[in-house]
N, C-alpha and C positions, 0 to 999 in steps of 0.2 A: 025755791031751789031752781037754779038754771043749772041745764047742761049744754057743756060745748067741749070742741075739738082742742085737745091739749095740745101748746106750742111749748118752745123753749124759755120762756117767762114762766111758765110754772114748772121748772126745775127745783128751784129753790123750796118753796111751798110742798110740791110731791115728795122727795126726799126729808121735809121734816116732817110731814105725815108719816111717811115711811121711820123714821127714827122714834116716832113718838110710842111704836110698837118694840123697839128694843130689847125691853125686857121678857119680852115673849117670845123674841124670835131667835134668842140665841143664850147657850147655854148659862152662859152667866150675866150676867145681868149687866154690868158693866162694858159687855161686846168683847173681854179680852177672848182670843182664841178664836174669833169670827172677824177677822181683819178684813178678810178678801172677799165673804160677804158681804160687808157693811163700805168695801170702796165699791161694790156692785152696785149698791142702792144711794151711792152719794150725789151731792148736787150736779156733779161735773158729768158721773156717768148717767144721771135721769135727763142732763142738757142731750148727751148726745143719745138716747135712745127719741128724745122726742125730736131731733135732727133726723133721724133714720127714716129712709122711707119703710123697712120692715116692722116697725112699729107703728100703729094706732093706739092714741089716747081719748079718751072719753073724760073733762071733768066736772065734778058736780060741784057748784057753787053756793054755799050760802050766804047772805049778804056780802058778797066779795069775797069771800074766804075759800079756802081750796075743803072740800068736807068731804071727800071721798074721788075716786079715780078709780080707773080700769084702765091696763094696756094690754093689747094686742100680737102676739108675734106672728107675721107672717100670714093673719089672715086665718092662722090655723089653730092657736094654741094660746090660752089664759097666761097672761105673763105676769101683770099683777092685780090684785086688787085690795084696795085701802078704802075704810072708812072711817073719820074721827069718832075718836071716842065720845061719849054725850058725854 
């Protein structure tokens, strides 16, 4: 397990960690009715939070693969946290 400092190359990877919890995270399982959540946690918007200077990223790697993350907002407050599922 390595860990390092998330850039904007693990957009892609964090947002489909983040998708791979779906069915968990919103009322129906399909995402209908959680639009505006799910373009929150898309690749485009995880590119520009990891653009952000208000955001810190932490990711943890296993053999090259994205296996979990944590961001930061502001220094002050948990903004996400993912780990793949075994």
């Amino acid at each position: 397990m390595n860990l390092r400092r998330g850039n904007v190359v693990d957009a892609g990877p964090i947002a489909e960690l983040i998708a791979s919890f779906q069915s968990e995270l919103t009322l129906d399982p399909s995402g209908v009715g959680a639009e505006q959540f799910l373009a929150s946690v898309s690749e485009h918007a995880e590119s520009q939070y990891l653009e952000s200077p208000k955001y810190s990223f932490i990711v943890a790697e296993n053999s090259g693969n994205v296996a979990g993350f944590i961001a930061i907002c502001d220094n002050a407050h948990l903004f996400h946290l993912f780990v793949a599922q075994p």
